[in-house]
mmCIF file as Biopython writes it, N, C-alpha, C and O atoms, coordinates in Angstrom:
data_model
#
loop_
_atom_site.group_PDB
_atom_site.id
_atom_site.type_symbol
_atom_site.label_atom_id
_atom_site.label_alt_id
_atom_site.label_comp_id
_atom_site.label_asym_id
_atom_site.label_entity_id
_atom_site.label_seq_id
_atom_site.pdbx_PDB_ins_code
_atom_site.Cartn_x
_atom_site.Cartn_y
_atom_site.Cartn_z
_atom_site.occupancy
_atom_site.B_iso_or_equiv
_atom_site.auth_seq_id
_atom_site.auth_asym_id
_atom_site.pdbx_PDB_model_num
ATOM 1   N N  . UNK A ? 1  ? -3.051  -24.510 -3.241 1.0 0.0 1  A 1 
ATOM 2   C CA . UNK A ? 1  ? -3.226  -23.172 -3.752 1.0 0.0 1  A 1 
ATOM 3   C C  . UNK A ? 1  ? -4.245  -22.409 -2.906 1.0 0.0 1  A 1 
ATOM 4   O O  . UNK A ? 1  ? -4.129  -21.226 -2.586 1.0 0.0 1  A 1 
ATOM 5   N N  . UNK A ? 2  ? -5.423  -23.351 -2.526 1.0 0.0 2  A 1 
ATOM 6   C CA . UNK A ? 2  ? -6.313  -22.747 -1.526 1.0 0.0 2  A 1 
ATOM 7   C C  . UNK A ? 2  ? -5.733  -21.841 -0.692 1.0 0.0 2  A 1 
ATOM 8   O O  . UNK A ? 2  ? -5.793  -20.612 -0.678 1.0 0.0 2  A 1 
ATOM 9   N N  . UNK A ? 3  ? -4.966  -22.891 0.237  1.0 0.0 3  A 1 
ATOM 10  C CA . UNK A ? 3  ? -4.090  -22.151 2.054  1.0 0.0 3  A 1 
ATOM 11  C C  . UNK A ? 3  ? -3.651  -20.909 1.318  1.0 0.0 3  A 1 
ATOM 12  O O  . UNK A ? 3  ? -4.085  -19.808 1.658  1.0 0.0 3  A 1 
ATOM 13  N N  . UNK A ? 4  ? -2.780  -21.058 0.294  1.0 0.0 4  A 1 
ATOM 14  C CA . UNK A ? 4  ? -2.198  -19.990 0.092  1.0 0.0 4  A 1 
ATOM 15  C C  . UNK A ? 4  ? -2.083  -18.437 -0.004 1.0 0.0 4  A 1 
ATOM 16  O O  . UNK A ? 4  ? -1.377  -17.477 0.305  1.0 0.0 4  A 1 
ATOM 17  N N  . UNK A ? 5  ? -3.639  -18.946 -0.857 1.0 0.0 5  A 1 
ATOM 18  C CA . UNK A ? 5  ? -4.791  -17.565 -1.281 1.0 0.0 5  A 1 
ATOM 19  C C  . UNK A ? 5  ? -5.333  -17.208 0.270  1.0 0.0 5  A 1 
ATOM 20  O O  . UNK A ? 5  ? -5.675  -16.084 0.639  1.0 0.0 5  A 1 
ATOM 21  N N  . UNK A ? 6  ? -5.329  -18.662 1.252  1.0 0.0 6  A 1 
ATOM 22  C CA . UNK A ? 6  ? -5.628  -17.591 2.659  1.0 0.0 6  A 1 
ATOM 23  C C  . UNK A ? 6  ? -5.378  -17.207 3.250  1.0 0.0 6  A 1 
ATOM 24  O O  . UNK A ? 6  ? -6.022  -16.457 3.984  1.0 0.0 6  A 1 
ATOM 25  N N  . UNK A ? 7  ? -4.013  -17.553 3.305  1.0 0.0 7  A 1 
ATOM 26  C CA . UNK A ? 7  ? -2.879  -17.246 4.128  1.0 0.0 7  A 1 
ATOM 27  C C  . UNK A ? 7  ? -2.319  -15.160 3.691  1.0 0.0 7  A 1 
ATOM 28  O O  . UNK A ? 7  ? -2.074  -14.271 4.506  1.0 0.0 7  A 1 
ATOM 29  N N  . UNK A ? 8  ? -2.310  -15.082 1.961  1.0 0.0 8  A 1 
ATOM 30  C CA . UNK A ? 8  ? -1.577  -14.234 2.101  1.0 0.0 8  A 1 
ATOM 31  C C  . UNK A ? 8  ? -3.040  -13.310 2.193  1.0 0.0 8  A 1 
ATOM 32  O O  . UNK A ? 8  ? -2.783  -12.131 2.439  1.0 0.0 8  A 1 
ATOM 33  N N  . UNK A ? 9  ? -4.328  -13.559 2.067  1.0 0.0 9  A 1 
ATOM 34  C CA . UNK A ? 9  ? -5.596  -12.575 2.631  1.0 0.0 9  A 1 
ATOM 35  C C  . UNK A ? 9  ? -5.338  -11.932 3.617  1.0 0.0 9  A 1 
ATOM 36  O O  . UNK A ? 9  ? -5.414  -10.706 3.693  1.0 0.0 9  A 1 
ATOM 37  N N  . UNK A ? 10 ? -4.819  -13.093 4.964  1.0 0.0 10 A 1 
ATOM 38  C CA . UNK A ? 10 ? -4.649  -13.121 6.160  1.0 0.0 10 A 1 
ATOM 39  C C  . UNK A ? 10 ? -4.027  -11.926 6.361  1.0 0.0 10 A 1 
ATOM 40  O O  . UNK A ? 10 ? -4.564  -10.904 6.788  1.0 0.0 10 A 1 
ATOM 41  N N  . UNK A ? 11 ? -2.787  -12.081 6.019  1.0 0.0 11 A 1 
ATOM 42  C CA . UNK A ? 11 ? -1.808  -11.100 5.951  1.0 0.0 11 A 1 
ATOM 43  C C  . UNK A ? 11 ? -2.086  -10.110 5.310  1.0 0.0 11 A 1 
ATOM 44  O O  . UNK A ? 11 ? -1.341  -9.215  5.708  1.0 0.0 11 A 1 
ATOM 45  N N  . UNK A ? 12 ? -3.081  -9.558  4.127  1.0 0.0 12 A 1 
ATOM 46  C CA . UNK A ? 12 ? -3.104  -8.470  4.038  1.0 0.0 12 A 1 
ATOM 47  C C  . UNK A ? 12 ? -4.416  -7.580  4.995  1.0 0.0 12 A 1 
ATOM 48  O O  . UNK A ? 12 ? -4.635  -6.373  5.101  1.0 0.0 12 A 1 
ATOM 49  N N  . UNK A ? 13 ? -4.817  -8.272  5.337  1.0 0.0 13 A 1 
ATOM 50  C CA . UNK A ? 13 ? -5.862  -8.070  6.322  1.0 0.0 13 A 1 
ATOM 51  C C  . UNK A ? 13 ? -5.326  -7.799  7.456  1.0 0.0 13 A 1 
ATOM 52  O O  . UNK A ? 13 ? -6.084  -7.117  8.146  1.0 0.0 13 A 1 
ATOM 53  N N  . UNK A ? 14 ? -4.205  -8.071  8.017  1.0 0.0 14 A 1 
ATOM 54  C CA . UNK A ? 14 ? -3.128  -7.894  8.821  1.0 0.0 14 A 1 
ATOM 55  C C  . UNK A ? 14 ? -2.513  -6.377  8.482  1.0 0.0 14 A 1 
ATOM 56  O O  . UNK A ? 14 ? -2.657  -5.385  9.197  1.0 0.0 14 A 1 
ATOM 57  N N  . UNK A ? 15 ? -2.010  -6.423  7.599  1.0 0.0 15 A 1 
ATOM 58  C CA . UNK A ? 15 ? -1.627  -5.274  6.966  1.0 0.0 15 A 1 
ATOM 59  C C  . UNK A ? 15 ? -2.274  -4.020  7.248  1.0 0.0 15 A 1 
ATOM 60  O O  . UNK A ? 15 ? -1.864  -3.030  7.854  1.0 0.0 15 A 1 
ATOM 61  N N  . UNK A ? 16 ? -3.626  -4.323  6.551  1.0 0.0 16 A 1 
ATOM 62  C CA . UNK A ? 16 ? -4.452  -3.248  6.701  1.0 0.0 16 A 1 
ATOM 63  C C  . UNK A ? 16 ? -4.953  -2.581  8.175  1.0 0.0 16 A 1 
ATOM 64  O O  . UNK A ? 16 ? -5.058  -1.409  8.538  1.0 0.0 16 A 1 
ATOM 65  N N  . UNK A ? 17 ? -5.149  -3.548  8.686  1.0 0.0 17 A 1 
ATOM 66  C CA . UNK A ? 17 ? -5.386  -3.269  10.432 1.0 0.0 17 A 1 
ATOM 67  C C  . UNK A ? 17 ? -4.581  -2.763  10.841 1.0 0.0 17 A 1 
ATOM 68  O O  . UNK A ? 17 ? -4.924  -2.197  11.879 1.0 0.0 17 A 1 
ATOM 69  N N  . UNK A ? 18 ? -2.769  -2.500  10.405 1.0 0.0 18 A 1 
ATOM 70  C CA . UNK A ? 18 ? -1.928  -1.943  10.457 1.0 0.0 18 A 1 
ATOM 71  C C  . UNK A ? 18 ? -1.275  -0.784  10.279 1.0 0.0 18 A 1 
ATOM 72  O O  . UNK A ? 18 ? -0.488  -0.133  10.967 1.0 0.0 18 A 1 
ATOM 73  N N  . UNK A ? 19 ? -1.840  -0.636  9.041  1.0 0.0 19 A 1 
ATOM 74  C CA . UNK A ? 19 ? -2.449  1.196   8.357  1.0 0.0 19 A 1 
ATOM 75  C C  . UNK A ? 19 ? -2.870  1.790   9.100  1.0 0.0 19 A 1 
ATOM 76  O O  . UNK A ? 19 ? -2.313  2.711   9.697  1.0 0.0 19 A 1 
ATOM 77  N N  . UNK A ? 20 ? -4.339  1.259   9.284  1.0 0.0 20 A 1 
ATOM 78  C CA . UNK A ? 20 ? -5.062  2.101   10.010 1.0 0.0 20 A 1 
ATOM 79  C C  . UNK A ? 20 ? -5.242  2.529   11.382 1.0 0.0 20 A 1 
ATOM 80  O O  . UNK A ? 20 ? -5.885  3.497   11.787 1.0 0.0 20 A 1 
ATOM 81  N N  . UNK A ? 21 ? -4.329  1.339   12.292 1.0 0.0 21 A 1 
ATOM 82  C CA . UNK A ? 21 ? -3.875  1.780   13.339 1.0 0.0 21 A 1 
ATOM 83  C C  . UNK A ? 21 ? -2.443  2.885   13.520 1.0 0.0 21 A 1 
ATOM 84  O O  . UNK A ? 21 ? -2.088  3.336   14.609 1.0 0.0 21 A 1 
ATOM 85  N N  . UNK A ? 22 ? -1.912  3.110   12.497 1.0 0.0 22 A 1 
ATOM 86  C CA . UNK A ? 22 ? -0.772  4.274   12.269 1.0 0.0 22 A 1 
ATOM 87  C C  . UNK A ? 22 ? -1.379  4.965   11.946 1.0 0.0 22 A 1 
ATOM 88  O O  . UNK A ? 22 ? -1.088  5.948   12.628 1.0 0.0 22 A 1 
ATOM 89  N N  . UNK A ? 23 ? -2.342  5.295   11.126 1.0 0.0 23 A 1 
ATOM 90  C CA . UNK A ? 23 ? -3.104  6.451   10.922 1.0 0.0 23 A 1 
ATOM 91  C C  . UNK A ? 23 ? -2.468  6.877   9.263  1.0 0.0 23 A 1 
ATOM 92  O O  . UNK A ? 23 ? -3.165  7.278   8.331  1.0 0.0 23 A 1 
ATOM 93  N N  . UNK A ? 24 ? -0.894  6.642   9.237  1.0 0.0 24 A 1 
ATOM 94  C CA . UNK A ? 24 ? -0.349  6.965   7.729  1.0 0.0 24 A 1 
ATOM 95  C C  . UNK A ? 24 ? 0.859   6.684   8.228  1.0 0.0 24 A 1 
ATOM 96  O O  . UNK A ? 24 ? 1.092   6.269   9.363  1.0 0.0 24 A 1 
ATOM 97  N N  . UNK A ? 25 ? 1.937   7.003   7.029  1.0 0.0 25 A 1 
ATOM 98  C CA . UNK A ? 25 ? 2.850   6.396   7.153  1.0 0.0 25 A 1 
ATOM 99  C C  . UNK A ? 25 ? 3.514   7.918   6.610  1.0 0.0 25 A 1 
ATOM 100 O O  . UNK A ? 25 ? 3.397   8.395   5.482  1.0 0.0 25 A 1 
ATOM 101 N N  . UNK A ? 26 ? 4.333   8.576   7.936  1.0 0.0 26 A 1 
ATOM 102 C CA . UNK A ? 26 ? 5.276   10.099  7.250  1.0 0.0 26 A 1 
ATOM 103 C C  . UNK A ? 26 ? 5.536   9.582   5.896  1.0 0.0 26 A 1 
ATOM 104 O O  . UNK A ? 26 ? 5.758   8.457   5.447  1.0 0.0 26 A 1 
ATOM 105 N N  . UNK A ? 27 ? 5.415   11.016  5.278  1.0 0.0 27 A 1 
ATOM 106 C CA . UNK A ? 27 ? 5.693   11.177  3.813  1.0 0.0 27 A 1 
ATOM 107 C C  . UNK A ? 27 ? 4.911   10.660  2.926  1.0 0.0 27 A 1 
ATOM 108 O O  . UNK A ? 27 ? 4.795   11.389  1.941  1.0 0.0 27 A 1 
ATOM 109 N N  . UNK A ? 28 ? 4.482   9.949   2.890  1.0 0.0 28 A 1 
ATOM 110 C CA . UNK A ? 28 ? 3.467   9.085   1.568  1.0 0.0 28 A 1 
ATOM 111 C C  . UNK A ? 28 ? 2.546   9.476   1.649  1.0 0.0 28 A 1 
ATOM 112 O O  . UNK A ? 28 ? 1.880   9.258   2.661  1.0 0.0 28 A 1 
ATOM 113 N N  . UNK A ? 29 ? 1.959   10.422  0.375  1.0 0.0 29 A 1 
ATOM 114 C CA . UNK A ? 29 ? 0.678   10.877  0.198  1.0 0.0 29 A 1 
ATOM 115 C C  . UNK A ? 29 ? 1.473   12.456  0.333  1.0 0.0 29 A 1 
ATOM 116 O O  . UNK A ? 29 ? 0.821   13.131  1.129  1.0 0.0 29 A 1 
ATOM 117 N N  . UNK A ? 30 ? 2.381   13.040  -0.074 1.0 0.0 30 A 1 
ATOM 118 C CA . UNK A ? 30 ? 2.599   14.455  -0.176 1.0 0.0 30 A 1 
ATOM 119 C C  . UNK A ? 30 ? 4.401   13.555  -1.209 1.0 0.0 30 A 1 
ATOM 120 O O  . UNK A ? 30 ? 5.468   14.071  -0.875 1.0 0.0 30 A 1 
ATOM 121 N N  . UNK A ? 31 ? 4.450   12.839  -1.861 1.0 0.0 31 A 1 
ATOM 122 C CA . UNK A ? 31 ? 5.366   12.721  -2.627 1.0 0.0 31 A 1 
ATOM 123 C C  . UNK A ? 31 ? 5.536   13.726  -3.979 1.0 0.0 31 A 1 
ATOM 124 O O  . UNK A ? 31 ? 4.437   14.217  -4.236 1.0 0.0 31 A 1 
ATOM 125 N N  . UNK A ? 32 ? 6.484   14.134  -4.829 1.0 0.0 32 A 1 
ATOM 126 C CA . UNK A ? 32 ? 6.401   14.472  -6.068 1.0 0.0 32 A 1 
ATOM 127 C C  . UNK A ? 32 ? 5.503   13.348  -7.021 1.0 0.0 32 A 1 
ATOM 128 O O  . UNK A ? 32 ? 5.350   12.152  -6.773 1.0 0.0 32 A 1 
ATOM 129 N N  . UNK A ? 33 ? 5.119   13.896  -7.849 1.0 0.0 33 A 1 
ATOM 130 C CA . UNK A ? 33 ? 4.326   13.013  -8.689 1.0 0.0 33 A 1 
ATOM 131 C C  . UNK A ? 33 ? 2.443   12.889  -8.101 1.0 0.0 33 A 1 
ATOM 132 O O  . UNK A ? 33 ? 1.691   12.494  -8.992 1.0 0.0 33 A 1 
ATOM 133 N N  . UNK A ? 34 ? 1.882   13.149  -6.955 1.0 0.0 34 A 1 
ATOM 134 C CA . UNK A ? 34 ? 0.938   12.870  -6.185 1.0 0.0 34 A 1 
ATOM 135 C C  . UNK A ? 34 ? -0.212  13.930  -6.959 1.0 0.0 34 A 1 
ATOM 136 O O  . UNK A ? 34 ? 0.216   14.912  -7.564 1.0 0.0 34 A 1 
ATOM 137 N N  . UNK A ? 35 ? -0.830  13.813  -6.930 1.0 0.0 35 A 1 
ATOM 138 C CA . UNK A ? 35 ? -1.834  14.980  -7.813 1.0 0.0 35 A 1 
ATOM 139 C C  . UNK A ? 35 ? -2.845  15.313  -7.094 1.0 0.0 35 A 1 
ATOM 140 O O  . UNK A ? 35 ? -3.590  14.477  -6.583 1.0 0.0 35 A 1 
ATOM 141 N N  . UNK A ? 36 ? -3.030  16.956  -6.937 1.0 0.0 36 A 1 
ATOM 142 C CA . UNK A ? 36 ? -4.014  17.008  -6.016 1.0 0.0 36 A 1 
ATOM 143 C C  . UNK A ? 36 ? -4.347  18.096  -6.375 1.0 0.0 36 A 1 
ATOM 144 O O  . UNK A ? 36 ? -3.573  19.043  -6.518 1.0 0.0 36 A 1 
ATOM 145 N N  . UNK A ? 37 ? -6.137  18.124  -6.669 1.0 0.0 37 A 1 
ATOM 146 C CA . UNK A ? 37 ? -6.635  19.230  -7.237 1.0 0.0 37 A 1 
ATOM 147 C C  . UNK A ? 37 ? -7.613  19.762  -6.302 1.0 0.0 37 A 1 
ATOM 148 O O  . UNK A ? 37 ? -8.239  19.055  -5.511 1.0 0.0 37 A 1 
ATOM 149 N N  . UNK A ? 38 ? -7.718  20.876  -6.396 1.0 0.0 38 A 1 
ATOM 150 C CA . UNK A ? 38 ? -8.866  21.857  -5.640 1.0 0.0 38 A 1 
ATOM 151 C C  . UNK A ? 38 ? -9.551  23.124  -6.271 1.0 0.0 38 A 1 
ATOM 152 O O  . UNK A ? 38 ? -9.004  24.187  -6.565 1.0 0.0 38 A 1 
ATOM 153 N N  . UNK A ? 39 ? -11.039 22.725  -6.431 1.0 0.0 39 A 1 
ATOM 154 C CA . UNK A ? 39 ? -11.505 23.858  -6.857 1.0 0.0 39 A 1 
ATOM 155 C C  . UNK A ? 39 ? -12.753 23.902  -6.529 1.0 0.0 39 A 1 
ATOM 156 O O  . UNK A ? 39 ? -13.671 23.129  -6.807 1.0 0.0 39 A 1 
ATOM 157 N N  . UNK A ? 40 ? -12.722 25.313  -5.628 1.0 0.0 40 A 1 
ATOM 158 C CA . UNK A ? 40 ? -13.938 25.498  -5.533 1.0 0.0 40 A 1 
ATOM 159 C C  . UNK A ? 40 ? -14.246 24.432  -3.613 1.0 0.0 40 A 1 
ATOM 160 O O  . UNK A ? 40 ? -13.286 24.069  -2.934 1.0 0.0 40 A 1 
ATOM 161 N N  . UNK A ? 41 ? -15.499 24.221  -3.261 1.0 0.0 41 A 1 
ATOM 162 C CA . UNK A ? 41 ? -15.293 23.152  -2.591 1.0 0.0 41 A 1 
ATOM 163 C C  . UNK A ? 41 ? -15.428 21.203  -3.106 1.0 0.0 41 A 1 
ATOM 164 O O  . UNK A ? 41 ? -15.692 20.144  -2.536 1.0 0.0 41 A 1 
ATOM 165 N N  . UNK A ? 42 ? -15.137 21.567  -4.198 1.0 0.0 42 A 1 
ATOM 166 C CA . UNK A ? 42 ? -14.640 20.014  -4.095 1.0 0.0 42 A 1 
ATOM 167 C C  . UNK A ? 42 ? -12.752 19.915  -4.619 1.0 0.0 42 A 1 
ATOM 168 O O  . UNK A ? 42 ? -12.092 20.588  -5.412 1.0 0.0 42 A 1 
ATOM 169 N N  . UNK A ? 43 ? -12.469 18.961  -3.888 1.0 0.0 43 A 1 
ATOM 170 C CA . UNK A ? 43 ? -10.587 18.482  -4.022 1.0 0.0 43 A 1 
ATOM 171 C C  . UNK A ? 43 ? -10.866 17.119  -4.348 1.0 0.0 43 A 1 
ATOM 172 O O  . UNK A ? 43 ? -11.986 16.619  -4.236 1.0 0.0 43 A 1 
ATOM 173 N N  . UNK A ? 44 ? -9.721  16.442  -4.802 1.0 0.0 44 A 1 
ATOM 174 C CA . UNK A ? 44 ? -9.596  14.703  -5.716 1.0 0.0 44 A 1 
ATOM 175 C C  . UNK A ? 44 ? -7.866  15.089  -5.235 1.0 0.0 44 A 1 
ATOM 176 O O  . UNK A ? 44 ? -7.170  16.103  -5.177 1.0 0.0 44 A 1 
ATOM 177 N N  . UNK A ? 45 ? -7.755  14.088  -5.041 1.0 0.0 45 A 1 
ATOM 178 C CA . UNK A ? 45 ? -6.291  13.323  -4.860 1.0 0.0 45 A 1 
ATOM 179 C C  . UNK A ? 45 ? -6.527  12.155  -5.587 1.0 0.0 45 A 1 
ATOM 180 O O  . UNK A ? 45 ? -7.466  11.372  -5.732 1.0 0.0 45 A 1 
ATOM 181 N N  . UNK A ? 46 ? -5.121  12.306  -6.095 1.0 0.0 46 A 1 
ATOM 182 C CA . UNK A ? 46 ? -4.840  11.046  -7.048 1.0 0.0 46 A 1 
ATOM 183 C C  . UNK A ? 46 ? -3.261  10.739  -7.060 1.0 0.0 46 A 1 
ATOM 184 O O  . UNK A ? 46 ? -2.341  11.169  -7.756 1.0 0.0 46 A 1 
ATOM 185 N N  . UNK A ? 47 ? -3.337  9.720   -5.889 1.0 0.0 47 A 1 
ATOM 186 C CA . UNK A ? 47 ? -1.225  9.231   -5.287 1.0 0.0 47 A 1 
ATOM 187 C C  . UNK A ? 47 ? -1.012  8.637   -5.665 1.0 0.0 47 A 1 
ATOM 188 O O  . UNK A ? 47 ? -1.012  7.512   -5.166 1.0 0.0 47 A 1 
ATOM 189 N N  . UNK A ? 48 ? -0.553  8.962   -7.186 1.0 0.0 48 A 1 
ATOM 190 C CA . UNK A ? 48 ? 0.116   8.065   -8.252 1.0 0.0 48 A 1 
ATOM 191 C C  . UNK A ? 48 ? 1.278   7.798   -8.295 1.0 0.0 48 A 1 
ATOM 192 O O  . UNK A ? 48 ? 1.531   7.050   -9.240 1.0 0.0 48 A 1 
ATOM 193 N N  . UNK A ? 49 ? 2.677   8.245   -7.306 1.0 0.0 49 A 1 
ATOM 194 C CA . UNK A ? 49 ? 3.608   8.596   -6.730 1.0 0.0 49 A 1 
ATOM 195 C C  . UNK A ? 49 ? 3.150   7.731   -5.680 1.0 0.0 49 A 1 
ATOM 196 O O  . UNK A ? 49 ? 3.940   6.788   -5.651 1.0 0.0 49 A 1 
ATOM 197 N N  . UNK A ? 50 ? 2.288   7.588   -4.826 1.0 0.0 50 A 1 
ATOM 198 C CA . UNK A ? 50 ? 2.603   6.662   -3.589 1.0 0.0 50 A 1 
ATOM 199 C C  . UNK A ? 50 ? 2.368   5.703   -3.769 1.0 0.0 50 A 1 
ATOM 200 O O  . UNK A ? 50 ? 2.909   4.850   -3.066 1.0 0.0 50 A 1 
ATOM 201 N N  . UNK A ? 51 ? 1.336   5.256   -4.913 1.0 0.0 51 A 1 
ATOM 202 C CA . UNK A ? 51 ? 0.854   3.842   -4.982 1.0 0.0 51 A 1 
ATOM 203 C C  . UNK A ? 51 ? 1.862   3.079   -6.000 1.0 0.0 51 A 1 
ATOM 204 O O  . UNK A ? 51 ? 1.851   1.866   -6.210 1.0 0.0 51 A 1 
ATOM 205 N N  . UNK A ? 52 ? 2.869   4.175   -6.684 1.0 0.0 52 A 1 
ATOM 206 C CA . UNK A ? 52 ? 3.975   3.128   -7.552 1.0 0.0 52 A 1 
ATOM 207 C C  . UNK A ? 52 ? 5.150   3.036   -5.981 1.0 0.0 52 A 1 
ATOM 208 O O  . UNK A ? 52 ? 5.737   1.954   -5.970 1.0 0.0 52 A 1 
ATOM 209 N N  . UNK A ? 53 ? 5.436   3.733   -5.063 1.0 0.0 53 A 1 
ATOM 210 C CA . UNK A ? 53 ? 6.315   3.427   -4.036 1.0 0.0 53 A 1 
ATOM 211 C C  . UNK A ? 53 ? 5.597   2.081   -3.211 1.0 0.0 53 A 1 
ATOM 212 O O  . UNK A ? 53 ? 6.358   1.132   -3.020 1.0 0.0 53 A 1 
ATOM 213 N N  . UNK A ? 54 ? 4.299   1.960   -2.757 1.0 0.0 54 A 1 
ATOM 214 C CA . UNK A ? 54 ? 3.851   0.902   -1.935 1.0 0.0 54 A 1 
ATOM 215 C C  . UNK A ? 54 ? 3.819   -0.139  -2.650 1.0 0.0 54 A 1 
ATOM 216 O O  . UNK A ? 54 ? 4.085   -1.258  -2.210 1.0 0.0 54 A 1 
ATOM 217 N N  . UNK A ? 55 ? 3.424   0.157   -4.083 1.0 0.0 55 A 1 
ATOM 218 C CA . UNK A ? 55 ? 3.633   -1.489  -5.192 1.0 0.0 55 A 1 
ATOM 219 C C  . UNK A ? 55 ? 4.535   -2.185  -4.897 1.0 0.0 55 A 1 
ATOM 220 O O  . UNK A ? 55 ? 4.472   -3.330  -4.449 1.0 0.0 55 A 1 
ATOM 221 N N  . UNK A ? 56 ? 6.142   -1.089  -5.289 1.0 0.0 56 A 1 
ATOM 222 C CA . UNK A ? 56 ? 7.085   -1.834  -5.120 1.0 0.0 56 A 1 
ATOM 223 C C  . UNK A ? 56 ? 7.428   -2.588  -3.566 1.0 0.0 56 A 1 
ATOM 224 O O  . UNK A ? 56 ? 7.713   -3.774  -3.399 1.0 0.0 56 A 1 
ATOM 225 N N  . UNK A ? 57 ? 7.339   -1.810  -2.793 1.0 0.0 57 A 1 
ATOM 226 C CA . UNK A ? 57 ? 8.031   -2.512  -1.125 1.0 0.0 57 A 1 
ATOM 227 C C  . UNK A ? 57 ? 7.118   -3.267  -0.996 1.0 0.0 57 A 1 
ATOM 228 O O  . UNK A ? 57 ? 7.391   -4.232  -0.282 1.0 0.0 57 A 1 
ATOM 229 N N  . UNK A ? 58 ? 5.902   -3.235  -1.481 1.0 0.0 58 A 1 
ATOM 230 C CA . UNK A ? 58 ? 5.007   -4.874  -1.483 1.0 0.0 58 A 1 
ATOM 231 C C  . UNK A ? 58 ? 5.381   -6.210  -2.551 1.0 0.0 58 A 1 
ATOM 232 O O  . UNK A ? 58 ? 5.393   -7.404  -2.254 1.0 0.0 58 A 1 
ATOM 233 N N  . UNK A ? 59 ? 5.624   -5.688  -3.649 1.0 0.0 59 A 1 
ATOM 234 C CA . UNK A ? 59 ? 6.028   -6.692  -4.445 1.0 0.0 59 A 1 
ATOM 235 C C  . UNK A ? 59 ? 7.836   -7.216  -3.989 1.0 0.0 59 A 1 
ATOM 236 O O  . UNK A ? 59 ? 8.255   -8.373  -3.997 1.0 0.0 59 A 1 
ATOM 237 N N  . UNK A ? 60 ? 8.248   -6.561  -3.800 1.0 0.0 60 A 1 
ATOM 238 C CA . UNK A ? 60 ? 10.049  -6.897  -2.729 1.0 0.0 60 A 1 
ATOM 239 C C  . UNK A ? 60 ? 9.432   -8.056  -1.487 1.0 0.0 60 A 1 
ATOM 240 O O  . UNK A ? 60 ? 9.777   -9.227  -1.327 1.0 0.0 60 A 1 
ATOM 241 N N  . UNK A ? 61 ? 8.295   -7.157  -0.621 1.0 0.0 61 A 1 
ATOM 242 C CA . UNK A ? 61 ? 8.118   -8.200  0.481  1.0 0.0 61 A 1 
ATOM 243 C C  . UNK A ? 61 ? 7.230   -9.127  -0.026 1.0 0.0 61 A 1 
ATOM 244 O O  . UNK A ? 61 ? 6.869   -9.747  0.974  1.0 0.0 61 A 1 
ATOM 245 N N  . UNK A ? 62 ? 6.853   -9.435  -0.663 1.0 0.0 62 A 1 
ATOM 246 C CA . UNK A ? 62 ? 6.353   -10.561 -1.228 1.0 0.0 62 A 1 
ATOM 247 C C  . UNK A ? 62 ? 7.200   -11.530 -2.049 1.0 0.0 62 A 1 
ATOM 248 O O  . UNK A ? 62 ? 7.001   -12.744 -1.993 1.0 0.0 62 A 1 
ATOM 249 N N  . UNK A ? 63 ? 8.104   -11.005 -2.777 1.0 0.0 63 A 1 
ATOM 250 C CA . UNK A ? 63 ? 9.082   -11.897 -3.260 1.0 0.0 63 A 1 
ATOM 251 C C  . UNK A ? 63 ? 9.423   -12.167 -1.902 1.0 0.0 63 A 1 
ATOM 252 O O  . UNK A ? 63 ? 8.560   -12.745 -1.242 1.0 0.0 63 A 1 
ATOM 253 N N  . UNK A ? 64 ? 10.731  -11.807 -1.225 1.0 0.0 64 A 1 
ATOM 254 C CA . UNK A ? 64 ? 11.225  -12.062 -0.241 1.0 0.0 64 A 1 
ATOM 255 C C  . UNK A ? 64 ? 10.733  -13.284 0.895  1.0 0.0 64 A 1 
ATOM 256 O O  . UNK A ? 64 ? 11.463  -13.925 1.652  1.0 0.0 64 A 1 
ATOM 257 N N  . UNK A ? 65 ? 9.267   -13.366 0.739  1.0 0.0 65 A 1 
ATOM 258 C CA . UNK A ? 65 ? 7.995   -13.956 2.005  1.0 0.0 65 A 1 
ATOM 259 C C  . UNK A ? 65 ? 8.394   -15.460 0.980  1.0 0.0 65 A 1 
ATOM 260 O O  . UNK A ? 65 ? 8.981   -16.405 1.507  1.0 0.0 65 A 1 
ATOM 261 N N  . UNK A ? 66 ? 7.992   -15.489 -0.468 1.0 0.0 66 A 1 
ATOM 262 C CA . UNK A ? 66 ? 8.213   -16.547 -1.418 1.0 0.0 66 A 1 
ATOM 263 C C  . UNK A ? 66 ? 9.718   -16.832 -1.323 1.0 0.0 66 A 1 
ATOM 264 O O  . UNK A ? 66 ? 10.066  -17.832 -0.694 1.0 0.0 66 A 1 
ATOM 265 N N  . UNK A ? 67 ? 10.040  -16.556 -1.522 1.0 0.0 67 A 1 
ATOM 266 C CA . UNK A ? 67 ? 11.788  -17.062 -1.678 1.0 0.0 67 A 1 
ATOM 267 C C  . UNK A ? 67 ? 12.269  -17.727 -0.410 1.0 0.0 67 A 1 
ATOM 268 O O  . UNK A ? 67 ? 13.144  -18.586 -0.513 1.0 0.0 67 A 1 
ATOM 269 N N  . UNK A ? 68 ? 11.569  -17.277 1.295  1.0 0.0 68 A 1 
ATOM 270 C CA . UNK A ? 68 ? 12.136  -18.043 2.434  1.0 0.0 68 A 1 
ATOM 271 C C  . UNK A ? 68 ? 11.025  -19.159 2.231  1.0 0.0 68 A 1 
ATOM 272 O O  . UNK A ? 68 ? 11.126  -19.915 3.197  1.0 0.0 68 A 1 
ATOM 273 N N  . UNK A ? 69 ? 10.120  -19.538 1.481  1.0 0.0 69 A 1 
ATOM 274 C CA . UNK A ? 69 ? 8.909   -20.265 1.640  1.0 0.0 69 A 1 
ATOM 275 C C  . UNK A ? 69 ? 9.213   -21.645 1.066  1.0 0.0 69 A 1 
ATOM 276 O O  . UNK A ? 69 ? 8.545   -22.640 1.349  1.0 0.0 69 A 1 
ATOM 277 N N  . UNK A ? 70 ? 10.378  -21.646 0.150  1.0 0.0 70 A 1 
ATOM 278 C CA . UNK A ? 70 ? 10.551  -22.387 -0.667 1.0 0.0 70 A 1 
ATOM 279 C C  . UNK A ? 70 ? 12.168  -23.527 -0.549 1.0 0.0 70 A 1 
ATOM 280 O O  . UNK A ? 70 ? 12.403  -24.359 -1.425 1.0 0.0 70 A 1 
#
């Protein structure tokens, strides 16, 4: 269970280095549903719309990663 927990760290640590070398990913973060307020000089975003789209294609590639694992 250990490897496991380090393995998929690995990989999201992977991931992330991945983000941030794209800078973003077109479209995500200007979806319907995304909430974004401004008033005044302070703004809040809140990508409640992007973070239910990245859940899912993470929870798919994660099944998917489990299912060839086995």
């Amino acid at each position: 269970m250990g490897y496991l927990l380090l393995e998929l760290g690995v990989l999201l640590v992977i991931l992330g280095g991945l983000f941030l070398l794209m800078g973003y990913i077109p479209g995500l973060g200007h979806l319907p549903g995304d909430i974004r307020v401004q008033k005044g000089n302070v703004s809040c975003f809140f990508p409640l719309a992007t973070m239910i789209v990245v859940s899912v294609i993470l929870t798919l590639l994660l099944n998917l990663i489990l299912r060839l694992w086995r």
